[in-house]
N, C-alpha and C positions, 0 to 999 in steps of 0.2 A: 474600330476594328473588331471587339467583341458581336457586332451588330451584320458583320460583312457576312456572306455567303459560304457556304465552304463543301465540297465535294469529295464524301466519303465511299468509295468505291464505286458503283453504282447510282448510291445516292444524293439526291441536293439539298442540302439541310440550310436551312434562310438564314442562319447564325450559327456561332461558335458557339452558344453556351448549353450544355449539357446537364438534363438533370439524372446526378448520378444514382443510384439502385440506392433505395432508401425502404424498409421493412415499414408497412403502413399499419396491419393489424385487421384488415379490411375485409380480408377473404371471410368465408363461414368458416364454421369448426372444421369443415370440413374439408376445406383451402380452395373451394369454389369462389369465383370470382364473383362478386354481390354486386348491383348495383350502385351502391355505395361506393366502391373500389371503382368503377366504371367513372362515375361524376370526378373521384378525386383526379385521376389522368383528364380528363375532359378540362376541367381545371387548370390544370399544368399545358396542356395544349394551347389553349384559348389565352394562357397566361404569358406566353412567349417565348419558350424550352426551343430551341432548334431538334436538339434530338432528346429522345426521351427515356431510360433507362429503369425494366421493370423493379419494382422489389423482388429479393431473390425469390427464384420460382425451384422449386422442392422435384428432384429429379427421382429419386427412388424414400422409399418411405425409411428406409436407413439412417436418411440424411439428414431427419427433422430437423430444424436448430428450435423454431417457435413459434408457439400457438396461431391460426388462424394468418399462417402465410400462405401466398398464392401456390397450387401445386398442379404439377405436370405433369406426375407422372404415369397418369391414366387418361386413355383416349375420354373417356367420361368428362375430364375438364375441358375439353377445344374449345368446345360452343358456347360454353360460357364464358373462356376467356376474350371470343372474339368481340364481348360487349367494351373492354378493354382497349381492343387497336380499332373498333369501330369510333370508339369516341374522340380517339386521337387524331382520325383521319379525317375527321369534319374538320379540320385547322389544320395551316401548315406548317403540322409536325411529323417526326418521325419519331420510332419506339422499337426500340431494342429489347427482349425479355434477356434476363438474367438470366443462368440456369447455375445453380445451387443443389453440392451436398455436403453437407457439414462436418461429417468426419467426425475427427478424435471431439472438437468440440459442440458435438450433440450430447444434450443430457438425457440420461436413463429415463426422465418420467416423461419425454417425447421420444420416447422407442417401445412404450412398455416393458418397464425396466431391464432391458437388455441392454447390454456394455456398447457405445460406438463406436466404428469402426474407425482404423488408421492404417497406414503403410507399416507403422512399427509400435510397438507398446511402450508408449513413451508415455509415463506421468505427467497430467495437466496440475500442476499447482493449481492454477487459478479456479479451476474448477471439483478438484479435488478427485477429480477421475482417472483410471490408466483405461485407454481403450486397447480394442482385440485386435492381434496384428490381421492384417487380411489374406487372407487366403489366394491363391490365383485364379479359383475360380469365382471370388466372390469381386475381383479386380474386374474381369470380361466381365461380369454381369453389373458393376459398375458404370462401366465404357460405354455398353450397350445401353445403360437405360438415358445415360445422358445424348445420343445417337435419336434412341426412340422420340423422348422430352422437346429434340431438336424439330425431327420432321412434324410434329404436333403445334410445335410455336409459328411454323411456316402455314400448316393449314389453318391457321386462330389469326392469319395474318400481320403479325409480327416484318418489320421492315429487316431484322435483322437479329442476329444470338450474340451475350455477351456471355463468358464463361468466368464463371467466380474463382480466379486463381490466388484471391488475395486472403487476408486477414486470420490464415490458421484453419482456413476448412479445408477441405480433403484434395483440391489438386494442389492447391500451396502449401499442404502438410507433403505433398509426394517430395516438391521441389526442393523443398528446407533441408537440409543435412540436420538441423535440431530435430524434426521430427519421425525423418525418413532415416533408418539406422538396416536397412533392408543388405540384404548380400546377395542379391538375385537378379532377373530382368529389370526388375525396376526402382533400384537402388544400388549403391554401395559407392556412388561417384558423380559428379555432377551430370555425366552423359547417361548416366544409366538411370538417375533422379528425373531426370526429363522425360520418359518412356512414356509415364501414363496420359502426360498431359499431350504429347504428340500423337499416343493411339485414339485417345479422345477428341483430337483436333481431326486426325486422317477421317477416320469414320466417320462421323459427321459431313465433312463436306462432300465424302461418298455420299452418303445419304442425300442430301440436300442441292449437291449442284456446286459450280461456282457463281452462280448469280448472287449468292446471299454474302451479305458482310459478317465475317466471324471477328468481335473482339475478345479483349481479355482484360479483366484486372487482377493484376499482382504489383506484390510488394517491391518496393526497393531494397527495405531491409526488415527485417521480421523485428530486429529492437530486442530480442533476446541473444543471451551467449550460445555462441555455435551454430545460429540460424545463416538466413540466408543475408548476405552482404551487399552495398551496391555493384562494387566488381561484378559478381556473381549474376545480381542481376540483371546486366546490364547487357554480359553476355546472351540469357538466356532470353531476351530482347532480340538481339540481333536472331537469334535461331527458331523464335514464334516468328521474325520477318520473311525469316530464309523458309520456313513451314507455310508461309500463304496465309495467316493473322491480316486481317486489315488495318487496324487501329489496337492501339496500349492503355487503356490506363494506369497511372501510375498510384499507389498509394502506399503505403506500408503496415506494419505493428499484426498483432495476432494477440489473445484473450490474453496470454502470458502479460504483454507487453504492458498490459496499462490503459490509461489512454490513451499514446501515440497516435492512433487509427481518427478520433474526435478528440483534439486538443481543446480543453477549456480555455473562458479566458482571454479568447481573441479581441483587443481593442485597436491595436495600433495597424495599421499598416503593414511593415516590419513583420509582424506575429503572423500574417497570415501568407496562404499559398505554402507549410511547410514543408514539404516535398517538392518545391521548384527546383531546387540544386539537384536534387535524384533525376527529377523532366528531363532539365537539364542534360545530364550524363545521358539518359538513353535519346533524348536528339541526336547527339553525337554520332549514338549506335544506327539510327533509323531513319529511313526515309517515309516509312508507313505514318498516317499521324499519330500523335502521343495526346492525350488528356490529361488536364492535370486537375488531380483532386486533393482538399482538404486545407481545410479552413479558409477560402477564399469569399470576401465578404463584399469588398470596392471596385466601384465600375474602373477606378484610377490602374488596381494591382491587375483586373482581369485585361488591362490594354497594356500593361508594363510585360506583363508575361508573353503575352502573344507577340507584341513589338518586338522583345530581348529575344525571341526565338527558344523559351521553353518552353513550350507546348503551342499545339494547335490547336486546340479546345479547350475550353476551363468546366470546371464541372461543379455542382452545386448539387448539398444534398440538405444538412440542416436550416438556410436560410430561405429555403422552398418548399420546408415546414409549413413557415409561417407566414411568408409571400408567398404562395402558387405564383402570384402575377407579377414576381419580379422583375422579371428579365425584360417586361412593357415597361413598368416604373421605368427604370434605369432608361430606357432607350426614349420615355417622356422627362428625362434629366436626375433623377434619384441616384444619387450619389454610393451609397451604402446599403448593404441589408441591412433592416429591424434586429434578425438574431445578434443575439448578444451571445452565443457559445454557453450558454450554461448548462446544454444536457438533459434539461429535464425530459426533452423529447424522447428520450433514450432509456426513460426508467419504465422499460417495456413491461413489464407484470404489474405496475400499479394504475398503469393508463388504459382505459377501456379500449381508447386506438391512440397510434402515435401522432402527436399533436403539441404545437407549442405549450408549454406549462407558465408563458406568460401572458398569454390572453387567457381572461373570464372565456368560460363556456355555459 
């Protein structure tokens, strides 16, 4: 069943298995796309991904999160990102770019040391930061640059946009009541916390058409006190459907949280998919398809989940680390992914690019 066919708005994607937005390290300093970054998608194409989900792509220069990610937010990157969905398209896959801005948790030495921005000034423990509430004019020129970033991933040929609503960056800090403490248009209650992410979903598809598929990932529950809950978001599922959203992923946690977001440690079975029961609830809500991500290892759990009906797609990010060619393995009878969950992928300042830290290089 992970193997079957499956038909996402427009598109015909050969399988269910999704490889979800993973940060490579690949771009130049400059967050032009290198031929380098080009092979690794070529890679992942040729390796068996039905659809293929960019690392996040940097929509205004505000939003840095880190060093040497891919950026969009100048017509200057298209041409070079097209080396990108050129490589993808020589195999039958498809590629969604991400579009990312990082919000309260961007740090000062990727902004030149300027504070990052949020809906409300809320102290980041985990990072030791308070960012600057934003502005209303600094919100539109937000919207807009994610809008612009949009019609640029269409000309760089891009199958379709995912929009980074999850993990604590700036449209999942609007939605959270943890983060968004606002008394204005676009906060102070869960309808008025959804503002930004619907102006930024309206525009857009003004911009671009109904032809393109818009997704999203956001959290089920942010995992901190007074963040966003699954109730909550479960609802706000249903009203990305009822807005014209094609597809959900689902994930949760934010930098507060921990590692919620990449659970270490996954061996059993049981351990992994821990966001199924969250799929779950918004199946319920939705008819649109739902993804499901995190910690998903067994070709056994990616056919248990899709059978049981929570989720339509499964999505894989750290064991496509280390297999690109997974998703072939498995469907030549490979049981499990290689990744063992340990993270090392993840100690992004010490790794030249992100790459298993359990293979010699």
């Amino acid at each position: 069943m992970p193997f079957s066919p499956f038909r996402l708005k427009n598109l015909s994607l050969k399988n269910r298995i999704v490889r979800s937005a993973t940060y490579e390290k690949r771009a130049d300093v400059d967050g032009f796309a290198t031929d380098y970054l080009a092979s690794l998608y070529k890679d992942l194409a040729k390796g068996g991904s039905g659809l293929i989900i960019s690392g996040c792509a940097l929509v205004h220069i505000s939003g840095r999160i880190l060093p040497q990610m891919i950026c969009i937010h100048n017509d200057h990157y298209t041409d070079r990102l097209k080396k990108i969905t050129e490589a993808v398209h020589r195999y039958p896959a498809k590629i969604f770019i991400q579009l990312v801005h990082g919000g309260r948790q961007c740090h000062p030495e990727m902004l030149g040391g300027e504070a990052p921005l949020a809906p409300s000034a809320v102290h980041d423990p985990s990072t030791g930061i308070t960012p600057n509430e934003m502005t209303n004019e600094q919100i539109w020129e937000i919207i807009e640059s994610f809008v612009y970033a949009a019609r640029r991933a269409i000309e760089a040929g891009f199958d379709g946009i995912q929009l980074h609503g999850a993990h604590g960056y700036l449209i999942s800090s609007f939605i959270s009541p943890h983060t968004n403490r606002r008394d204005d248009y676009w906060g102070g209650d869960e309808v008025r916390r959804f503002h930004f992410l619907e102006e930024v979903y309206k525009s857009i598809r003004n911009e671009i058409g109904e032809e393109y598929p818009i997704a999203i990932k956001m959290n089920s529950s942010d995992f901190v006190n007074g963040g966003l809950e699954i109730n909550e978001s479960a609802r706000i599922a249903r009203q990305l459907q009822i807005l014209g959203f094609d597809a959900i992923e689902v994930s949760g946690g934010m930098y507060e949280a921990g590692h919620k977001t990449s659970q270490t440690g996954i061996s059993t079975p049981d351990q992994e998919a821990y966001f199924r029961q969250a799929a779950a609830e918004f199946k319920k809500e939705l008819f649109i398809p739902v993804i499901l991500a995190g910690g998903i290892r067994s070709f056994s759990v990616m056919q248990d989940i899709i059978k049981k009906g929570y989720s339509d797609l499964v999505s894989l990010s750290r064991p496509l680390i280390r297999e690109p060619n997974l998703p072939n393995k498995m469907m030549e009878g490979k049981q499990k992914a290689d990744c063992i969950s340990c993270n090392g992928c993840m100690r992004f300042k010490k790794l030249d690019i992100v790459r298993c830290t359990q293979i010699e290089h």
